[in-house]
C-alpha positions, 0 to 999 in steps of 0.5 A, spaced: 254 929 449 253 923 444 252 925 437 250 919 433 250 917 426 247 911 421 250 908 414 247 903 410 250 901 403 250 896 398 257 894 394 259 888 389 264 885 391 269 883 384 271 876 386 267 869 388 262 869 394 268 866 398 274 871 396 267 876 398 266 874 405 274 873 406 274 881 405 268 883 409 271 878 415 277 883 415 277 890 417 284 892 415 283 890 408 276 893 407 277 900 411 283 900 409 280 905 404 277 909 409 280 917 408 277 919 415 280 912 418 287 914 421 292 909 424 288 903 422 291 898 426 288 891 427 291 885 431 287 878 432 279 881 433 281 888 435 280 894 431 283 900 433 283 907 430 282 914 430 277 918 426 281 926 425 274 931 424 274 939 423 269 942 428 267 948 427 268 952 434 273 946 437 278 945 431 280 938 428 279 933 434 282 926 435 276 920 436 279 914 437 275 908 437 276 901 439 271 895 436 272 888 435 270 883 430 266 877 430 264 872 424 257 871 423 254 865 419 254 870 414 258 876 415 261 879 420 259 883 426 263 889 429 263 891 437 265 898 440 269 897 446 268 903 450 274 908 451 271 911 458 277 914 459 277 918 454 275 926 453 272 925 446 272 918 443 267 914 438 264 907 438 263 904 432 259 898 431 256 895 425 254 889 422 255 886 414 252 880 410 255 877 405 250 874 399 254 872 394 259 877 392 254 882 394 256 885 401 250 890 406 254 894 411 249 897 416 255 902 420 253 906 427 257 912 430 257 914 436 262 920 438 263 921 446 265 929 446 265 932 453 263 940 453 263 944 459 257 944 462 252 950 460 249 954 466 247 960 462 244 962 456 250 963 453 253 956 454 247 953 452 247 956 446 254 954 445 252 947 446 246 947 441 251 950 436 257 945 437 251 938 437 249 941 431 256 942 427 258 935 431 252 932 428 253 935 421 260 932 421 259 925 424 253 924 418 258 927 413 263 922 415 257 916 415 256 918 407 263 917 405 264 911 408 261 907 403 266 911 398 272 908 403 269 901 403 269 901 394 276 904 394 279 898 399 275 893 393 280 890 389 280 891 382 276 886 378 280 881 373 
């Protein structure tokens, strides 16, 4: 099953347009803020994390993501890298644009859940109510990110 989830924000960055575009280029300082985001780790372009949600049914669930960074003239783009091996993971992918000291971020979630398949009614209904509890927690976690992203921001001098 694939469940996704769109965000996109606006922020003021308090420093120069350079101190900005150094802040959007580096996910371990800009997630860093990120409450959902667990086990943050970036090496070289690689981000790695893993997002702990509640699923009504399922419990809390593990979705490790793996993405990868690259710069743009403007900003920087983030690249899911799939984790096919995994029973429930997310991509993450995303793009952001420095404009001064004003940073647009447009994020995409998508999580891979594996359920049983659903060959009566019953298990059918189970799976509508699992989409639709997975959707309303991947679309939470969207909304807060711009909160995460704002609590990373360094403090104005």
């Amino acid at each position: 099953m694939k469940i996704e989830a769109e965000q996109r924000f606006i922020l003021q960055h308090p420093g120069t347009p350079a101190e900005a575009l150094a802040f959007l280029r580096d996910p371990a300082r800009s997630l860093a803020g990120v409450r959902f985001l667990q086990d943050l780790q970036v090496q070289g372009r690689d981000v790695r994390a893993v997002l702990l949600v509640n699923v009504p049914m399922l419990g809390e669930v593990d979705l490790p993501l793996h993405s990868r960074v690259t710069d743009t003239p403007g900003g920087a783009r983030l690249d899911a890298q799939a984790l096919p091996d995994e029973r429930a993971w997310i991509e993450l992918n995303g793009d952001g644009q420095a404009d001064g000291s004003t940073l647009t971020y447009a994020f995409r979630f998508t999580a891979h859940l594996s359920v049983p398949s659903a060959e009566k009614w019953g298990g059918a209904a189970f799976e509508k109510m699992m989409r639709a509890a997975a959707e309303r927690t991947l679309a939470r976690l969207a909304r807060e990110l711009p909160e995460g992203v704002t609590r990373s921001l360094p403090a104005p001098d």
